[in-house]
N, C-alpha and C positions, 0 to 999 in steps of 0.2 A: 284686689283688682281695681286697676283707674276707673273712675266713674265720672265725668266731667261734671254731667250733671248735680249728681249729690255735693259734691265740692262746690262749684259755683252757688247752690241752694243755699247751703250751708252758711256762704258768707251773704247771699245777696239778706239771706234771713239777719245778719247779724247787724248791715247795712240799713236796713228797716227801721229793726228798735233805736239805733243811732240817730234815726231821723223820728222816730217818735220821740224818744227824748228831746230831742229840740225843740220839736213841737208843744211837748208838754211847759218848755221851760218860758217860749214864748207865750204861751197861752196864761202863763203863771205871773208874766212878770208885771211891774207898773211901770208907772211913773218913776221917775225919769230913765228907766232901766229898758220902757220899752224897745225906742231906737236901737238899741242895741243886739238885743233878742231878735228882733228884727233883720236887722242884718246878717248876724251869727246864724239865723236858720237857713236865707240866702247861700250865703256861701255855702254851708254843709249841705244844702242841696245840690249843688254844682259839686262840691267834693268828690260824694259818692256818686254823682252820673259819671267823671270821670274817673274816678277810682273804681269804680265796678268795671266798667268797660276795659280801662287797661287790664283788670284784676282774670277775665275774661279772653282779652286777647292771648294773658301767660298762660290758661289753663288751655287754649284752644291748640299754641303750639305745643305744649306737654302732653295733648293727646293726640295729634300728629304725629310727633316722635314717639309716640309709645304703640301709633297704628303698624308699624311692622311694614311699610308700601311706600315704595318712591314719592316722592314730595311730589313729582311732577304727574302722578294718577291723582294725585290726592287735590292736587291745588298747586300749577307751574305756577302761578302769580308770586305763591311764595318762596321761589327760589331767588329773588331779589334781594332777600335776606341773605343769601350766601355770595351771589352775584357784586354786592355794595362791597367787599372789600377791594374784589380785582377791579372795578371801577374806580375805583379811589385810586386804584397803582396809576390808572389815564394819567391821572394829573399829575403824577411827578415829572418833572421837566429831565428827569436820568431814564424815563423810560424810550427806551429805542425800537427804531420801527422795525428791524429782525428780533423783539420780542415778543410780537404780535402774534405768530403761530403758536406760542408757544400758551400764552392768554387766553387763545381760541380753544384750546384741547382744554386748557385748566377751566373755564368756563364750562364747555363741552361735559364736562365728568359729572358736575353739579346735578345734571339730570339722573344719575343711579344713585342720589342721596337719597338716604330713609329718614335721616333726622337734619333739623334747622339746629344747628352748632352757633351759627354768626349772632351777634347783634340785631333785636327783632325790632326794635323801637320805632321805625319807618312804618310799622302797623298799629300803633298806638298812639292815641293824644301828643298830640307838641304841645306849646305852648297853650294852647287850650282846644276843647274839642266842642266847635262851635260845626254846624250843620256841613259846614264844604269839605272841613278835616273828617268828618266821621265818616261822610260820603264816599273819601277817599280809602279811607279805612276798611271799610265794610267791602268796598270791590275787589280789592287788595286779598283780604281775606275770605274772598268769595259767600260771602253771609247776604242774605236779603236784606234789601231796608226798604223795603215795601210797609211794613208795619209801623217802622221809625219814621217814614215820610209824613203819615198825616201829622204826627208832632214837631214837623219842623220848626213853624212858626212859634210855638212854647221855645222850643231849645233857643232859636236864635234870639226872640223877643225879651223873654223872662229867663231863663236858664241862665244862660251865657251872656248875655246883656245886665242884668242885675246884677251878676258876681262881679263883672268886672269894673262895673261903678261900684262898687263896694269896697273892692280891690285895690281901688286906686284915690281913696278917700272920697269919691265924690258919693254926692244923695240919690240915687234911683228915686222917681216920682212914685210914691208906694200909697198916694192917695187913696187913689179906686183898688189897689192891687187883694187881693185873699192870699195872705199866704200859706194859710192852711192850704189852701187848696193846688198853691204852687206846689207845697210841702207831699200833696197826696201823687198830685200829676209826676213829680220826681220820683217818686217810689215806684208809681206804674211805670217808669220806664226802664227801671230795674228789671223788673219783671219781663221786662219786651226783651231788653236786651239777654239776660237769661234763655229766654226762649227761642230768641233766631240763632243762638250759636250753640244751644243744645238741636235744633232741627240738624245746622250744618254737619257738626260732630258725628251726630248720628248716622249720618250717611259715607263715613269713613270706612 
C-alpha cells in the first residue's frame, strides 16, 4: 500500500545523514581545506531543501493519482497541470477562432480526471526555490506555509542567498556566520516540509 509518509521519511532520513556527513567533513577539515568545506556544506544545504521539496512535490502527485477522486475535490489548483498544454496550443499563431469551442469542452473534461498525466514542473522549484517561488508552490499545491513562514528570513538570507554566491564563484561573508547551525536549521526544514504535506496528503 502507498504510504506517502514512510516514503518521504525514508528519504528525508537519508537526506539528514547526507548533511551530517558534510558536517562531519567540515568540522574535520583544516587549513587550507577549510574554505572549501565550507562552501561544500552551503550548497548541500540548499541541495537537499530543494531536492527534498521537489522529491516531495513527486511523492504528493503519486498519491493524488493513486487517491482514486477527481483532482478537482482533491485540489482544482492542480489541474493546471493538465490545463498547460491546451494553453500552450493559445500561442500557435494556426490556431483559429472556430477552434475555440472545441478547447472549451477539451478543457471542460479535465475536471473528471482522477490522475495528473501532464508535466508537473509548474509545482516545483525553477531555477531556485527562494521564498516567492516556494510561496507560489505551496498555494499551487494547496499545502500550509504557515510553519515555513517564520523561516523565511533564513531561506532568503542564508539558504538561498549563500548558495547562490557560492554558485557563482563569488565569497558570502561567512565571518559571523555558524554553519553548523545553518547546517542544523536546513535539516529542520526537512522535517517541516515533510510534515505540512504529510498533513495535506492525509486529508485526501
Amino acid at each position: 500500500m502507498f504510504s506517502f509518509e514512510t516514503i518521504a521519511s525514508n528519504e528525508r532520513a537519508r537526506r539528514a545523514r547526507s548533511l551530517s556527513n558534510s558536517r562531519a567533513l567540515f568540522i574535520g577539515a583544516t587549513e587550507p581545506l577549510k574554505e572549501v568545506a565550507a562552501q561544500s556544506l552551503i550548497v548541500m544545504c540548499y541541495a537537499h531543501w530543494e531536492g527534498f521539496f521537489n522529491y516531495c512535490v513527486d511523492l504528493y502527485i503519486k498519491a493524488v493519482n493513486s487517491a482514486g477522486k477527481n483532482i478537482s475535490q482533491i485540489n482544482p489548483a492542480l489541474l493546471a497541470c493538465e490545463i498547460e498544454p491546451h494553453l500552450m496550443s493559445l500561442r500557435d499563431r494556426n490556431f483559429r477562432i472556430d477552434a475555440r469551442p472545441d478547447f472549451a469542452r477539451q478543457v471542460f473534461a479535465l475536471s473528471d480526471h482522477t490522475k495528473i498525466t501532464s508535466d508537473h514542473s509548474i509545482l516545483k522549484a525553477a531555477s531556485n526555490l527562494d521564498f516567492k517561488r516556494l510561496r507560489n508552490c505551496l498555494s499551487a499545491l494547496d499545502v500550509d506555509e504557515g510553519r515555513l513562514l517564520q523561516h523565511q528570513n533564513f531561506i532568503v538570507h542564508e539558504l538561498v542567498k549563500w548558495r547562490h554566491q557560492v554558485a557563482h564563484g563569488d565569497e558570502p561573508d561567512l565571518g559571523s556566520a555558524d554553519l553548523i547551525a545553518h547546517s542544523h536549521r536546513a535539516e529542520e526544514l526537512l522535517i517541516i516540509v515533510l510534515e505540512v504535506f504529510s498533513d495535506r496528503v492525509a486529508r485526501f
